[in-house]
ROZA-897853 format. One record per residue (C-alpha): y, z, x; residue number from 1. Coordinates in nm, 2 decimals. Example, Ala and Ser with C-alpha at 12.3 -4.5 7.8 and 13.67 -1.06 7.14 Angstrom:
2
ATOM       py       pz       px    nr
ATOM    -0.45     0.78     1.23     1
ATOM    -0.11     0.71     1.37     2
END
This chain:
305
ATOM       py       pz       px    nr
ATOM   -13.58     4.28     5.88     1
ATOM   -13.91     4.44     5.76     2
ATOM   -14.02     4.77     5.75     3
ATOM   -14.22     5.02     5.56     4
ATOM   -14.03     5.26     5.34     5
ATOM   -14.11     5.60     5.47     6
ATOM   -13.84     5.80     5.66     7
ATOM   -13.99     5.75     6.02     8
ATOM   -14.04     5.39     5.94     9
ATOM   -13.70     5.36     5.82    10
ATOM   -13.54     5.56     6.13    11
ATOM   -13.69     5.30     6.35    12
ATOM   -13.58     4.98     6.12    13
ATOM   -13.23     5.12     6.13    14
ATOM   -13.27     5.24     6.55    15
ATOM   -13.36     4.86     6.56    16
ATOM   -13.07     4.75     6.39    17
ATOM   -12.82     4.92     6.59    18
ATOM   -12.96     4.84     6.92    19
ATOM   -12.96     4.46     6.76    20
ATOM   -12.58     4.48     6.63    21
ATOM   -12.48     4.67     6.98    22
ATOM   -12.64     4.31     7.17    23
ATOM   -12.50     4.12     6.91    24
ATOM   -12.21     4.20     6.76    25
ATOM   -12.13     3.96     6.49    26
ATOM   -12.51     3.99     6.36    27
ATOM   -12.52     4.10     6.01    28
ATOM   -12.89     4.27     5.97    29
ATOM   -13.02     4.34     5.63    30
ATOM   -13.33     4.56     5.62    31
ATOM   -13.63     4.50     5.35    32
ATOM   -13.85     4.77     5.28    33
ATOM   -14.23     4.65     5.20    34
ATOM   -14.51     4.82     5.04    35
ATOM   -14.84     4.78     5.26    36
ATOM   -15.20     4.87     5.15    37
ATOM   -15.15     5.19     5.41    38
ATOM   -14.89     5.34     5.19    39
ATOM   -15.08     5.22     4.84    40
ATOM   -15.42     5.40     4.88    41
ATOM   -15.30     5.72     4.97    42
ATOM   -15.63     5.95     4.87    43
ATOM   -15.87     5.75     5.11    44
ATOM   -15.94     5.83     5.46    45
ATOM   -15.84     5.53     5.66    46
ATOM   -16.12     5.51     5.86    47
ATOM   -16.27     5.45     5.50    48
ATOM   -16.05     5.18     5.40    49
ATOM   -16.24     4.99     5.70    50
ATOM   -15.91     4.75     5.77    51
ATOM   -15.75     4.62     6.09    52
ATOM   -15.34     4.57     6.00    53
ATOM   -15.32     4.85     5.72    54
ATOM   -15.00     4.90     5.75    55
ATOM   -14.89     4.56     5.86    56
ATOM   -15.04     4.30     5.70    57
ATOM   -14.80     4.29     5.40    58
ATOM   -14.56     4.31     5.64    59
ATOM   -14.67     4.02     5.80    60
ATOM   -14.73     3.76     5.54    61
ATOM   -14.34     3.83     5.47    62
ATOM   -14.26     3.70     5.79    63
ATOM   -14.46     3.41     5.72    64
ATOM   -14.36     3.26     5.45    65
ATOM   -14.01     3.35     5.56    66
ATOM   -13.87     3.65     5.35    67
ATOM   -13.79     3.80     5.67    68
ATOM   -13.70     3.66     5.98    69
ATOM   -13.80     4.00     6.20    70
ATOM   -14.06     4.28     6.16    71
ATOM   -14.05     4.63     6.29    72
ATOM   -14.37     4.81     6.35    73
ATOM   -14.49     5.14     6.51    74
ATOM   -14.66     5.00     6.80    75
ATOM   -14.95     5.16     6.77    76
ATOM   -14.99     5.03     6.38    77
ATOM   -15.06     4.64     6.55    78
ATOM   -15.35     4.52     6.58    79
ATOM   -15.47     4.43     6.90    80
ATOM   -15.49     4.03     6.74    81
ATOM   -15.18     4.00     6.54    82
ATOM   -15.15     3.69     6.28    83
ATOM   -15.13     3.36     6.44    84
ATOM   -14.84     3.19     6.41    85
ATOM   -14.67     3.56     6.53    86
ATOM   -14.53     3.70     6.85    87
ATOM   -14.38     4.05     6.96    88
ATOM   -14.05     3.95     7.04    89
ATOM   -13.93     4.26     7.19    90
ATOM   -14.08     4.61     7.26    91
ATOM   -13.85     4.94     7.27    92
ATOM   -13.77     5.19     7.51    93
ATOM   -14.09     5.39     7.49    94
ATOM   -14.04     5.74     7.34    95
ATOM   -14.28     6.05     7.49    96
ATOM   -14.68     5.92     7.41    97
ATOM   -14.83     6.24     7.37    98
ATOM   -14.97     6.40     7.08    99
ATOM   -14.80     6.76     7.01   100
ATOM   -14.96     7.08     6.82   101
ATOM   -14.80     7.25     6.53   102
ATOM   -14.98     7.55     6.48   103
ATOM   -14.86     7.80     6.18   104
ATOM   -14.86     8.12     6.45   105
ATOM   -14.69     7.89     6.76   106
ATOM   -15.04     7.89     6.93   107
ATOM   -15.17     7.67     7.20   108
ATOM   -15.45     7.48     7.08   109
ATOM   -15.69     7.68     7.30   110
ATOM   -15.56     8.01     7.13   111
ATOM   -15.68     7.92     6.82   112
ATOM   -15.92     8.16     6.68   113
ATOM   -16.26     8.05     6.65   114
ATOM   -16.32     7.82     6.37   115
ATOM   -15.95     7.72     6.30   116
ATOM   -15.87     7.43     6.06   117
ATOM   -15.68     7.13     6.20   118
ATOM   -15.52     6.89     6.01   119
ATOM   -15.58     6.53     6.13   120
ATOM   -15.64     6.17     5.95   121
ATOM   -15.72     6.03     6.33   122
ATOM   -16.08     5.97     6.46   123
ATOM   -15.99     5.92     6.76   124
ATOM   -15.78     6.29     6.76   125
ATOM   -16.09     6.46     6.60   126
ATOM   -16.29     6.32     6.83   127
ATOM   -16.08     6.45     7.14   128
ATOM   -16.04     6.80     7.00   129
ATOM   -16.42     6.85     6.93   130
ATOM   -16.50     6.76     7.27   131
ATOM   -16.25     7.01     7.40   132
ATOM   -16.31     7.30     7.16   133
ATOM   -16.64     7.20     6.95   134
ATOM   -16.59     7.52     6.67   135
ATOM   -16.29     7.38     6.54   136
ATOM   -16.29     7.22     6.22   137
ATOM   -16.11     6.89     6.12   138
ATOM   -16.03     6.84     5.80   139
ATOM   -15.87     6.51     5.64   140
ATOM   -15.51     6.50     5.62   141
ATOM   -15.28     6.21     5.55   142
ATOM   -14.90     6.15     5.45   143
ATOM   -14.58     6.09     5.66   144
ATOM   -14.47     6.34     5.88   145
ATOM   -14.30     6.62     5.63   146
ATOM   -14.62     6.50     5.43   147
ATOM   -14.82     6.69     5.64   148
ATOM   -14.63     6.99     5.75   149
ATOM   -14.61     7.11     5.40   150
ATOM   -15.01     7.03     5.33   151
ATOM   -15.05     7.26     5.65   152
ATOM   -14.87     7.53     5.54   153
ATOM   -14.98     7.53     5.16   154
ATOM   -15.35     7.42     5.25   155
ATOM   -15.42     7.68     5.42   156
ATOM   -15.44     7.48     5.79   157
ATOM   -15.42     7.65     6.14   158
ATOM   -15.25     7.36     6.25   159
ATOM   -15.15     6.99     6.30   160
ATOM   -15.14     6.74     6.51   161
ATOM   -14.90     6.46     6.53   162
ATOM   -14.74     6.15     6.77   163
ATOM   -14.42     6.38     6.96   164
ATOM   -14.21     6.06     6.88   165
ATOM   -14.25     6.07     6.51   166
ATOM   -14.15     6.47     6.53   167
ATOM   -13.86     6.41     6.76   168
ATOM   -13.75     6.16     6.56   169
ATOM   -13.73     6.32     6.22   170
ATOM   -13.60     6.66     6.38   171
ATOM   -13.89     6.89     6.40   172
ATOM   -13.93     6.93     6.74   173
ATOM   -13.87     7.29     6.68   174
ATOM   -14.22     7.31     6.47   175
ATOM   -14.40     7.26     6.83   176
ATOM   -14.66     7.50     6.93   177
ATOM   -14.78     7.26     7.23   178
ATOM   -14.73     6.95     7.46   179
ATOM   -15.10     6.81     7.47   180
ATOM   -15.18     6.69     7.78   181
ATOM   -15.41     6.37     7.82   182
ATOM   -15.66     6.50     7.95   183
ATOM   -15.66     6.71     7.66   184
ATOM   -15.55     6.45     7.42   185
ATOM   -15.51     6.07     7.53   186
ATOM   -15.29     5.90     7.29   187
ATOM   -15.32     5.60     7.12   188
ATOM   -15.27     5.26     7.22   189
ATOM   -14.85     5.18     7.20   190
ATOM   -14.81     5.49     7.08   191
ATOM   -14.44     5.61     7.08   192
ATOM   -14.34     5.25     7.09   193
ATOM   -14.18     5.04     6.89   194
ATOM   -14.28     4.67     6.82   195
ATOM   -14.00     4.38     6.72   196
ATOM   -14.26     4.08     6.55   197
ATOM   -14.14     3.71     6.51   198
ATOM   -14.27     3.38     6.39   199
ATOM   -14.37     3.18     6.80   200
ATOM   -14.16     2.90     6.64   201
ATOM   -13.85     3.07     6.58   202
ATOM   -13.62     3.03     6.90   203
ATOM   -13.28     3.14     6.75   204
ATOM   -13.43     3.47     6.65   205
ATOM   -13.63     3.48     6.95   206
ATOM   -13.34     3.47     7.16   207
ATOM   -13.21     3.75     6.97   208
ATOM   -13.46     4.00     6.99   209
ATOM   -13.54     3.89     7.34   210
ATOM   -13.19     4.13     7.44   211
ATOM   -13.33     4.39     7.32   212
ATOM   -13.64     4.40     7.51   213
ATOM   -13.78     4.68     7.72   214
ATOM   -13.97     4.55     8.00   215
ATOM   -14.13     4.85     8.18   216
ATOM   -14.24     4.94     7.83   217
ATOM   -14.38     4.63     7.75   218
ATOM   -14.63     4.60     7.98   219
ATOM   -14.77     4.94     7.94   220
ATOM   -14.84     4.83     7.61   221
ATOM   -14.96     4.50     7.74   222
ATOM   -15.21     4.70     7.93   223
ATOM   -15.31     4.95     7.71   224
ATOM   -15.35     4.65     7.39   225
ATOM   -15.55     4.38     7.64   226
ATOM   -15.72     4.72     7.68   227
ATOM   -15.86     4.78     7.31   228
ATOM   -15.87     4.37     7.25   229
ATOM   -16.19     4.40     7.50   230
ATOM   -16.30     4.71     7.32   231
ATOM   -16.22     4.53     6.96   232
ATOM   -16.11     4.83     6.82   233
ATOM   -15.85     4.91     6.58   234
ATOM   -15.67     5.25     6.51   235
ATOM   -15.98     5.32     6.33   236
ATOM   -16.20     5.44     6.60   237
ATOM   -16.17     5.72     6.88   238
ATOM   -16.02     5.49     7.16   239
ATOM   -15.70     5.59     7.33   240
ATOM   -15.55     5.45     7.62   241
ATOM   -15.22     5.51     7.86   242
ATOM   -15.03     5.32     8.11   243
ATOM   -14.85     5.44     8.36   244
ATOM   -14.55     5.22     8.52   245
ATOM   -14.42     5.41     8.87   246
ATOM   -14.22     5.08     9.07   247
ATOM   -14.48     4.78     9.16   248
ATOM   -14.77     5.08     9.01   249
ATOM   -14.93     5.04     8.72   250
ATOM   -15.19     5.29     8.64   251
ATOM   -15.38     5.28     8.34   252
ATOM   -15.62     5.57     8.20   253
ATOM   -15.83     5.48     7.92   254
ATOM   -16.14     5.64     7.70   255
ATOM   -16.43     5.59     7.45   256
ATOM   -16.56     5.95     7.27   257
ATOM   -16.82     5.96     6.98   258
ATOM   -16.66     6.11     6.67   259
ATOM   -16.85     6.43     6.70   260
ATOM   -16.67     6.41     7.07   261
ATOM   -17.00     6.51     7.23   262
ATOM   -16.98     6.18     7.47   263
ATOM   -16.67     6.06     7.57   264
ATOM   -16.62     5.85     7.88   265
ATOM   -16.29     5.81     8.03   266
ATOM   -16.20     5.64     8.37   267
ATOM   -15.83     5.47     8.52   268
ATOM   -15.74     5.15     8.68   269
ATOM   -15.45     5.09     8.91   270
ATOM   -15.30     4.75     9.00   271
ATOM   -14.96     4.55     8.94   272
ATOM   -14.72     4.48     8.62   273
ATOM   -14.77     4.12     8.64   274
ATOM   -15.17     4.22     8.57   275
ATOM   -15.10     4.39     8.30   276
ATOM   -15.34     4.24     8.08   277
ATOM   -15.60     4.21     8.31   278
ATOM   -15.57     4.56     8.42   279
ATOM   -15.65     4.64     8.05   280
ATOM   -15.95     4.38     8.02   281
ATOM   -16.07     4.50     8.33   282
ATOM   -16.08     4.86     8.22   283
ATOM   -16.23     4.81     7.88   284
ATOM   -16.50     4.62     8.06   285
ATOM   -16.55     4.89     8.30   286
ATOM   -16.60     5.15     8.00   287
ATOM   -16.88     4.90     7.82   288
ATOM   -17.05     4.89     8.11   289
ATOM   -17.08     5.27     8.15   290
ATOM   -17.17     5.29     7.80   291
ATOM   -16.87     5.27     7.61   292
ATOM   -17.00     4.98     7.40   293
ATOM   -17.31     5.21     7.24   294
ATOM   -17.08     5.48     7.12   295
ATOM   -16.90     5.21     6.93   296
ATOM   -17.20     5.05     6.83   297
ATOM   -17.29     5.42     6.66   298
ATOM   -16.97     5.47     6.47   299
ATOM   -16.98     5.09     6.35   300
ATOM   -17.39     5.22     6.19   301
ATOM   -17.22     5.54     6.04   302
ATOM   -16.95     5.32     5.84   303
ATOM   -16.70     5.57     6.00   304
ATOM   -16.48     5.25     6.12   305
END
């Protein structure tokens, strides 16, 4: 199995593993950890680095050329077009989606005093935030999850914000000031997933992994990824999406914000679980036509993505 090295990445390789061992009990499951250019260029803003797959593309060509037989990715890490020759064999129980405030004084986000300093490497966070409270200033911040805690409190930041999942699962739910909501702050695409990848042709591990797969989970994600495939962004620009799975309901809310969040369109689709994918199509479609497509077009002009 692959995986990235830091701790979060690691607590999901080895959450994999034993879910894997529990279906299978005579599998033996050795876990790899590789290096991608996400965690090498570490003084860059990613929306810099301009690259779909930054932290699974390494990943990737080990799976490949066969130095791993599975890969395990933060969902919302995938590109919406993964390598050919590659499939997402199984998708996790979803954790929480939402984004969560840590704030050095406990506040709500719309407590913070005017012209408070948040913490954020995300465009697509900044953008959301500046639409809701335009004084507040962003400033770059990258790192894995204690990474950043410690930058905000020796940096001099009001706050944070972070995927809940990643928080919950390193043990620092305590630090939470605030729940965002999404109409406050939509979340990513997959976020609080967790993505098993395989090579199509590989039908012993693919009977494997497929035990471990969490259906209701996997097509909101199906949704929400057919969703930025017809905007063709990556986890570069300020797109967020979530999918909603109530029964034979499957709601999907999606939206498109320009990065100083003064426009930002949003709109929601309903239909069934087998349309997954077109639900998501649909959507993106529905947000180019109202626009969506222009404020993409800007951020593409400003190099930002």
């Amino acid at each position: 199995m692959g995986s990235r090295g830091s701790k979060l990445a690691l607590w999901q390789a080895e959450y994999v593993k034993q879910v894997l061992t529990l279906a299978v009990p005579d599998l033996r499951v050795e876990i790899q950890v590789i290096k991608t250019t996400g965690d090498k260029i570490l003084d860059v803003a990613l929306s810099k680095i301009g690259d779909k797959g930054l932290f699974t593309k390494e990943i990737e060509k080990k799976l490949l050329d066969g130095t791993i037989d599975i890969a395990v990715h933060s969902m919302k890490d995938l590109p919406s077009q993964i390598e050919a020759g590659l499939g997402i064999g199984a998708v996790l129980p979803r954790e929480n989606p939402q984004d969560v405030l840590i704030s050095k004084f406990n506040q709500k986000l719309k407590d913070l005093p005017i012209g408070a300093v948040i913490g954020t490497s995300s465009l697509r966070r900044k953008a959301q935030i500046k639409h809701y409270r335009p004084d507040i200033k962003i400033v770059e911040l990258r790192g894995n999850v204690e990474t950043r805690i410690r930058k905000m409190q020796e940096e001099e930041m009001d706050g944070i914000v972070l995927a809940y999942a990643g928080v919950k699962r390193l043990g620092y739910e305590s630090l939470i000031s605030e729940c965002l909501s999404y109409d406050l702050l939509m979340p990513a695409v997959g976020q609080g997933a967790i993505a098993v990848e395989n090579r199509v042709g590989d039908l012993d591990v693919l009977e494997i992994v497929k035990k471990i797969n969490h259906e209701p989970t996997r097509v909101q994600v199906e949704a929400e990824r057919s969703f930025l495939a017809r905007l063709e962004g990556g986890c570069q620009v300020p797109v967020a999406a979530i999918a909603d799975l109530k029964g034979q309901e499957l709601r999907i809310q999606g939206l498109v914000a320009s990065l100083d969040g003064q426009k930002l369109i949003s709109m929601e689709m309903i239909g069934k679980p087998s349309q997954a994918a077109e639900l998501g199509r649909n959507l993106g479609q529905s947000l180019l036509d109202a626009g969506a497509g222009f404020i993409l077009d800007e951020i593409k002009h400003t190099g930002a993505s």
